[in-house]
N, C-alpha and C positions, 0 to 999 in steps of 0.2 A: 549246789547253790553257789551264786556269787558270795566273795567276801563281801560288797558293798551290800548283798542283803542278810549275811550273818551277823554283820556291823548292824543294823537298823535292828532282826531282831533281838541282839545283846541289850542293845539300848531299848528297847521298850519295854523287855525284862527287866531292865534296872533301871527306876526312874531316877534313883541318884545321880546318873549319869548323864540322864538330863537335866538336872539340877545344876552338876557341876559345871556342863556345856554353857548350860545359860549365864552362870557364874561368870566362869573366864569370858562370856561374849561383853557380859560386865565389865567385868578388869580392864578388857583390852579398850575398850571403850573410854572406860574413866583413864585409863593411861594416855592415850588418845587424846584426851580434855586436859588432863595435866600439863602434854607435852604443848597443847595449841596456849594454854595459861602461861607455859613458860618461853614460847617465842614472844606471846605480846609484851610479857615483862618484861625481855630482852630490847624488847623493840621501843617502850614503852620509855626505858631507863637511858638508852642511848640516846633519844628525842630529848630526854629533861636534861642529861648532860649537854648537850649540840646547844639548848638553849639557857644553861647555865653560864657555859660557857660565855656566849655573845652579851648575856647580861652583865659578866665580867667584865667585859672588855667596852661594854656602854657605860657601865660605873670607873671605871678608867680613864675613860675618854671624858666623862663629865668630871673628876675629879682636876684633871687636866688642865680643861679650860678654868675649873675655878680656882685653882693656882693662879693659872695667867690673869687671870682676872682683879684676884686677891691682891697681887702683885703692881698691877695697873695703877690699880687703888690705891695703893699704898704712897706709891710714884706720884702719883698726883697729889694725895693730898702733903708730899712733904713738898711736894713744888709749889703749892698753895700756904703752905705755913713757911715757906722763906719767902715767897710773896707779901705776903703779909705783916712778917716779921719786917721786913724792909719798909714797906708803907709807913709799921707803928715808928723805924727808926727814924722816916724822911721828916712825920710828923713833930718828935721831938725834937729836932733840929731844927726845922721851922719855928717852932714854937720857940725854943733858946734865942733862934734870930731874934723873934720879935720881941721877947724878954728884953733885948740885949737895946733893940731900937727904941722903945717906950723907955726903956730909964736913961739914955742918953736925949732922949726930944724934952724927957722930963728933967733934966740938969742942965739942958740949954734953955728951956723957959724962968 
């Protein structure tokens, strides 16, 4: 007889052995699914880094502009408060002018 059929009837004599066969077709199988679980994780982890990353670099970029912004801001309003300071200064000098005219119109009457 062949071995391929001293092989077949080993195995029908011993149905452990088909047990165990089916086992390992098991094993290999859930190994199989482990291994396809741990390329998507792979794949999965490298995607959320790629797009960690660019969210990095968009909160950078918006921090950026709101420096220069912050900055802008800042600029302007001191260039609005010496503006203004100026104004309040031209005002009381105006104002002293005229203090100064009204009691002289008022010592010549």
């Amino acid at each position: 007889m062949s071995r391929l059929l001293y092989s077949w009837i080993d195995n029908r004599a011993d149905p452990s052995r088909d047990h165990e066969d089916h086992l390992e077709n098991v094993l290999g199988e859930m190994n199989q699914q482990m291994d396809d679980l741990k390329a998507d994780l792979a794949a999965e982890r490298s995607r959320l880094q790629r797009d960690n990353g660019r969210l990095q670099d968009l909160v950078s970029e918006i921090n950026l502009k709101r420096t220069v912004e912050v900055d802008s801001f800042k600029s302007e309003l001191a260039r609005l408060q010496e503006e203004t300071e100026e104004e309040i200064q031209a005002v009381k000098d105006q104002s002293i002018s005229m203090k100064l005219e009204v009691e002289v119109l008022t010592e010549v009457s």
